[in-house]
N, C-alpha and C positions, 0 to 999 in steps of 0.2 A: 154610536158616537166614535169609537174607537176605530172601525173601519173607516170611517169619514176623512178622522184627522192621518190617517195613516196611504189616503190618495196622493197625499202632499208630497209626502217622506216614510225616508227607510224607517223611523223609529219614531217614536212619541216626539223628542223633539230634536226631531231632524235626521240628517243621512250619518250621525254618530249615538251609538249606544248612550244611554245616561240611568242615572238611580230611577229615575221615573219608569225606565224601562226594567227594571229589577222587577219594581215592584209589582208591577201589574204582568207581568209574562212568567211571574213567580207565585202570583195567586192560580193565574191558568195549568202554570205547569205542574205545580203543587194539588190540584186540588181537579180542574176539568178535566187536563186529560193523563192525570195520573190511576194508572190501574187500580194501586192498591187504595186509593181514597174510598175515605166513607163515602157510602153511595154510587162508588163507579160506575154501574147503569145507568143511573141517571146522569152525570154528568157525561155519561158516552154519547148519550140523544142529545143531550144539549148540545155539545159538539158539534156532530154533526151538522146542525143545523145553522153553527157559527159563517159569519160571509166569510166569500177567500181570501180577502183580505187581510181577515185575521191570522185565518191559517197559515198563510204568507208569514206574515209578521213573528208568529210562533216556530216555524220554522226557523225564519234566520235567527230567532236568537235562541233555539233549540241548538243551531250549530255554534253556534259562541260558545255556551252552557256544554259541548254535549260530554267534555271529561265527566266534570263535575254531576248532570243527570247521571252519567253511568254508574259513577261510584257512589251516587246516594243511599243512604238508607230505603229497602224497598219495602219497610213497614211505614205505614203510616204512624205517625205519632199518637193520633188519638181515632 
């Protein structure tokens, strides 16, 4: 679904960043293609498998984000 609505536009809703886009490219970035996540192999495949769409999508806002990714904590919380 997310690749669908993201044919339209640069972001969930629309050609400008919003909270919507926080949250859902904060679960990916947190959790799918975060190394040190619980499970990281599996969410490595999963990955992969993601349309390019998305990975379009996570990139650009990978570049928005990317101070803030670099200086994250590289533990996972739990």
């Amino acid at each position: 679904m997310l690749d669908k609505r993201l044919q339209y536009s640069k972001f969930v809703g629309g050609d400008k960043i919003s909270i919507y886009d926080f949250g859902i490219a904060g679960i990916i970035l947190n959790v799918v293609t975060n190394p040190n996540a619980t499970d990281a192999q599996y969410w490595k495949e999963v990955w992969l498998k993601a349309p390019s769409g998305v990975k379009k999508y996570i990139g650009q806002v990978s570049e928005i984000l990317k101070e803030y990714l670099e200086k994250r904590n590289t533990k996972y919380p739990y």
